[in-house]
N, C-alpha and C positions, 0 to 999 in steps of 0.2 A: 594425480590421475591423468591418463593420457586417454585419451577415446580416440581409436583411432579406427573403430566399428563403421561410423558414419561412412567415413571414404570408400569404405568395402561396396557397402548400397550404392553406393555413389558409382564406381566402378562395377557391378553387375546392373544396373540398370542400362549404363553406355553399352555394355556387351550387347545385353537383351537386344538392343536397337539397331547393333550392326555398327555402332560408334568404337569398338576396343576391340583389338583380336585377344581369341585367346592367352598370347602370349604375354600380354601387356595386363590383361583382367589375372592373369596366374600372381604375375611379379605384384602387382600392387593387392592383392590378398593375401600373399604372406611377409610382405612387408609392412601391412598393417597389422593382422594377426599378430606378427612377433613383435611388435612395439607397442602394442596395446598395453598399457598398465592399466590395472592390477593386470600382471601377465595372466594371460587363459590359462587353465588346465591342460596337460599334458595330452588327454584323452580326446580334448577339443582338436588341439593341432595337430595329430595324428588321424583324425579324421577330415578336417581339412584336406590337408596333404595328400590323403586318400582321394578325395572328391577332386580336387586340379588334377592331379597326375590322369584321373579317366577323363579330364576332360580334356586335356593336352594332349592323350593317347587317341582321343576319338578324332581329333582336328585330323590327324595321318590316312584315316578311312572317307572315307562318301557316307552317307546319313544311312544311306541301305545296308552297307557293309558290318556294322558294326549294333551294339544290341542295344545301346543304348541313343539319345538323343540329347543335341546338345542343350536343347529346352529342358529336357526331363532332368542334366546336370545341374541347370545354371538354378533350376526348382531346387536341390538339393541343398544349392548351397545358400539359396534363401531360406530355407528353414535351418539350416546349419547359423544362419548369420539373426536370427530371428532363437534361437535357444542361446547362443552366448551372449545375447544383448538380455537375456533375461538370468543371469549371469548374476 
């Protein structure tokens, strides 16, 4: 088994802080995600995928412009990273 969930936390917490741009917090979540053993569920990483692309999408707008917040994403994907560790 490979746990590679940990790093995730580990990398949205440096986000949360202003420690990781987006594009760095994108690449090491789904570089963790896909090496995780036992691999996730398919349904998992497609919802992933879904949750980085809005938030890689929202970095191109100002916080006003756009409906969503990057807080409200990065919430997401702790509860996204918080159901696959209970996995």
């Amino acid at each position: 088994m490979t746990n590679r969930l940990a790093a995730l936390a580990e990398a949205l917490d440096d986000f949360a802080q202003g420690a990781m741009p987006i594009d760095d917090l994108a690449r090491n979540w789904r570089d963790g995600a896909y090496a995780h053993q036992p691999p996730l569920p398919q349904r998992y990483l497609d919802v992933m995928e879904r949750l980085l692309n809005q938030l890689e999408s929202a970095a191109l707008f100002t916080e006003e412009s756009f409906s969503f917040s990057q807080a409200d994403m990065a919430g997401a994907l702790a509860d996204w990273l918080a159901r696959a560790r209970a996995l």
